[in-house]
C-alpha positions in Angstrom: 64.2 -14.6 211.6 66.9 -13.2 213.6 67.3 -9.6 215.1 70.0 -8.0 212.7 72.5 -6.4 214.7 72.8 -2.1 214.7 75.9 -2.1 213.3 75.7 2.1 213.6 74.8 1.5 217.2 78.0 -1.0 217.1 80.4 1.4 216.0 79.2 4.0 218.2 79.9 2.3 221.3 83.6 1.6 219.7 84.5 5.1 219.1 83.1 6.0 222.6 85.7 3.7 224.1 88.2 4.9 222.6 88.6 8.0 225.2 90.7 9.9 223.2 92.8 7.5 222.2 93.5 7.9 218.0 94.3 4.4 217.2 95.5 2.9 213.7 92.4 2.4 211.3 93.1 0.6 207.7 90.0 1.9 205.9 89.3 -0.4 202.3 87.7 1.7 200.2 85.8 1.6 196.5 86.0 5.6 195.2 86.1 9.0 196.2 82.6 9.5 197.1 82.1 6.5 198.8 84.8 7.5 200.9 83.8 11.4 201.6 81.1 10.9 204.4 83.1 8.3 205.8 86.3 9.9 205.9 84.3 12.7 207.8 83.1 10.6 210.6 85.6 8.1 211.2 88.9 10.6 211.2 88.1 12.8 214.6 88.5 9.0 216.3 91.1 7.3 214.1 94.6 7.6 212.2 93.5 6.6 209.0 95.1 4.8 206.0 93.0 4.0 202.9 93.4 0.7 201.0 92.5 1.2 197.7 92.1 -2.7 196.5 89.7 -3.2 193.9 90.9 -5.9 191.1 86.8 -6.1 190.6 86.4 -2.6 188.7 86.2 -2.3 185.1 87.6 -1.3 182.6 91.3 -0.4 184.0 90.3 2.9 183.0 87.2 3.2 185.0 90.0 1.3 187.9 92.1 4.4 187.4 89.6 7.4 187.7 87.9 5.9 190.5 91.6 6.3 192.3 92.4 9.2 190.7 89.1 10.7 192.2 89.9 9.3 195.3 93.4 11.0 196.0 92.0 14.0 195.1 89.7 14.0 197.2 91.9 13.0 200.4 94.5 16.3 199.1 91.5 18.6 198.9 89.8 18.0 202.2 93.0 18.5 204.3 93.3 18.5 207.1 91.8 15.0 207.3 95.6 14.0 207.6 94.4 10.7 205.8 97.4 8.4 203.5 95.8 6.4 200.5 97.9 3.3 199.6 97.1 1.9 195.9 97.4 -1.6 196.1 98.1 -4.0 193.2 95.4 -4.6 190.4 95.4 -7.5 188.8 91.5 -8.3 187.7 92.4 -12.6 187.2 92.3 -11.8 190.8 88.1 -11.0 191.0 87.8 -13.3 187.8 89.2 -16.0 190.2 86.8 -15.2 193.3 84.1 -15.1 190.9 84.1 -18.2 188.9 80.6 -20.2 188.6 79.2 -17.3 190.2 79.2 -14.6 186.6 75.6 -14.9 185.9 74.5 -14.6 189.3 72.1 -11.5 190.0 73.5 -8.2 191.4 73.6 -8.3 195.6 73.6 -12.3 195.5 76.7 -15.0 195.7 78.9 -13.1 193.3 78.6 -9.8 194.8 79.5 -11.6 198.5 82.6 -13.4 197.2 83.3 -10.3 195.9 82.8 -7.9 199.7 85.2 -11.1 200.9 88.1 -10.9 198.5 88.7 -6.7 198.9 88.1 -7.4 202.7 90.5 -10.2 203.4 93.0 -8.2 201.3 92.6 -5.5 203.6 92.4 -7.9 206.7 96.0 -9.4 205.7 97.4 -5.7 204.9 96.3 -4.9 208.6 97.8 -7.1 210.2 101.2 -7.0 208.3 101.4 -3.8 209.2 100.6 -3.5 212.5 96.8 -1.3 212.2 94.5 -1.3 215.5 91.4 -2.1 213.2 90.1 -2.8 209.7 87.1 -2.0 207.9 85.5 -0.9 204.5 83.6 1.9 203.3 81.1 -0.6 201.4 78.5 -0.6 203.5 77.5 3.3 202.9 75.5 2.1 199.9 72.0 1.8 199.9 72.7 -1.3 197.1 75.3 -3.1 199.9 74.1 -5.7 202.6 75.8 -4.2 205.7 75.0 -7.6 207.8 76.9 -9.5 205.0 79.3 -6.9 205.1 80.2 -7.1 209.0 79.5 -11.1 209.3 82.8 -10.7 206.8 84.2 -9.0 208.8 83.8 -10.5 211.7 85.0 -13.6 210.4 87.8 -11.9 209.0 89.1 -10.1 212.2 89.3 -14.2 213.8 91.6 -15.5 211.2 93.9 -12.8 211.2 93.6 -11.2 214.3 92.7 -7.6 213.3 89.5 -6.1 214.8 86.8 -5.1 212.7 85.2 -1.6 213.2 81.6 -2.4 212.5 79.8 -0.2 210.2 76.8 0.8 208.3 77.5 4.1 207.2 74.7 4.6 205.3 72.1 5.3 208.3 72.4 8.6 210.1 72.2 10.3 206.7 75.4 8.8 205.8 74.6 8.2 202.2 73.0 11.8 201.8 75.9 13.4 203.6 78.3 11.6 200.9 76.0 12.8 197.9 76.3 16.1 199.2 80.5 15.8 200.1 80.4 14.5 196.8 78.8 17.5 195.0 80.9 20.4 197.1 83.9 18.7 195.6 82.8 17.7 192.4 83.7 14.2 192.5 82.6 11.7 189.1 80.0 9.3 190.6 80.2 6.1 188.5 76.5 4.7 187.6 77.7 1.2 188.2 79.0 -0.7 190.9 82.8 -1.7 189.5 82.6 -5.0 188.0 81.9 -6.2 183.9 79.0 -8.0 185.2 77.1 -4.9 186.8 78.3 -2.7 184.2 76.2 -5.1 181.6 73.2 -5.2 183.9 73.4 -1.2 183.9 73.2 -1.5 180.4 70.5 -3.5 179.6 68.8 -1.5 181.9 68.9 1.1 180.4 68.4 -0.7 177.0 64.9 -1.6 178.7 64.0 1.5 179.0 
C-alpha cells in the first residue's frame, strides 16, 4: 500500500515559502464551524475569500443557516479581514453529480463526486478571478478522506491552473480547536453532513437506537 502523503507537513512547507508574502487564497467552505479553526490558521499567511458553494445541503433551509452561521461568524471574529462570496444554489446541480451513486454508503463514490463538484466550482472561481491558490475547508473532518480530498485537488489545480494549498486540517488539534471556536461563538453545528442522503442515514441511525 502506498505511503499517504502529510498533507499538514505539505501545507507547512507552503506557508513557510511564502516569506511574508500574503498572497490570494479562495477558501471553499461547508459552514461556520468548519471554517473557524481554519480561518484561524490560514489568515496570518493569506488574503482570504470564502466560497460558499454547496448545492449538496438540504433542505434550502438547512442551505441557508449553514451561510447565515457562516457570515456571522467571519463579522464576529474581525479582524480576520476575511470576504465570504455566496455562490448560486441550485441542488439539480448535486442531484446531477450524484446520479447512480444515491444509495451508495456515506464516505464512498457519492460522497467523492460530491468533494469534486464544490471543488472544481471553486477551482474555476479561482482562476476567473485571478486567486494565487485554492482549497477547501473539508478536510477538517474527522468523517472526510483528506487524501481524496487533495488527489482532487491536485488534479483540479492541472486543469485550470490554480494551485492547490494542500490540507488536512484536522491533525494538529485542528478539529478540537474548531469545536472549541465553535463553542466561544456559539455557532449551530449540524448533526449531518449536508446532503438528503446523509440526512436519512442520520435518521435511521438514530431510529436504530
Amino acid at each position: 500500500m502506498p505511503n499517504v502523503p502529510n498533507y499538514a507537513r505539505e501545507m507547512d512547507k507552503v506557508l513557510q515559502s511564502l516569506d511574508g508574502r500574503r498572497p490570494r487564497l479562495l477558501l471553499h467552505a461547508c459552514c461556520g464551524p468548519c471554517s473557524s479553526a481554519v480561518l484561524e490558521q490560514l489568515s496570518r499567511s493569506f488574503d482570504i475569500t470564502i466560497l460558499y458553494y454547496n448545492p449538496n445541503i438540504w433542505p434550502p433551509a438547512e442551505y441557508h443557516r449553514r451561510e447565515q452561521e457562516l457570515e456571522r461568524f467571519v463579522a464576529e471574529a474581525h479582524p480576520l479581514g476575511v470576504k465570504v462570496v455566496e455562490d448560486r444554489y441550485d441542488p439539480q446541480e448535486f442531484y446531477d453529480a450524484a446520479r447512480g451513486l444515491e444509495n451508495e454508503p456515506e464516505r464512498g463514490a457519492r460522497c467523492t463526486a460530491c468533494y469534486r463538484l464544490r471543488m472544481r466550482r471553486a477551482a474555476q472561481y479561482a482562476a476567473e478571478n485571478g486567486f494565487d491558490w485554492f482549497t477547501t475547508t473539508l478536510s477538517i473532518s474527522p468523517h472526510k478522506d483528506a487524501a481524496r480530498i487533495n488527489q482532487i485537488g491536485q488534479e483540479l489545480a492541472a486543469e485550470f491552473g490554480v494551485p492547490h494549498l494542500p490540507s488536512d486540517f484536522k491533525k494538529k488539534n485542528g478539529y478540537l480547536r474548531s469545536l472549541q471556536l465553535s463553542d466561544q461563538y456559539g455557532l449551530y453545528r449540524q448533526d449531518y453532513c449536508g446532503c438528503v442522503f446523509s440526512a436519512r442515514q442520520t435518521e435511521a441511525g438514530r431510529s436504530e437506537t
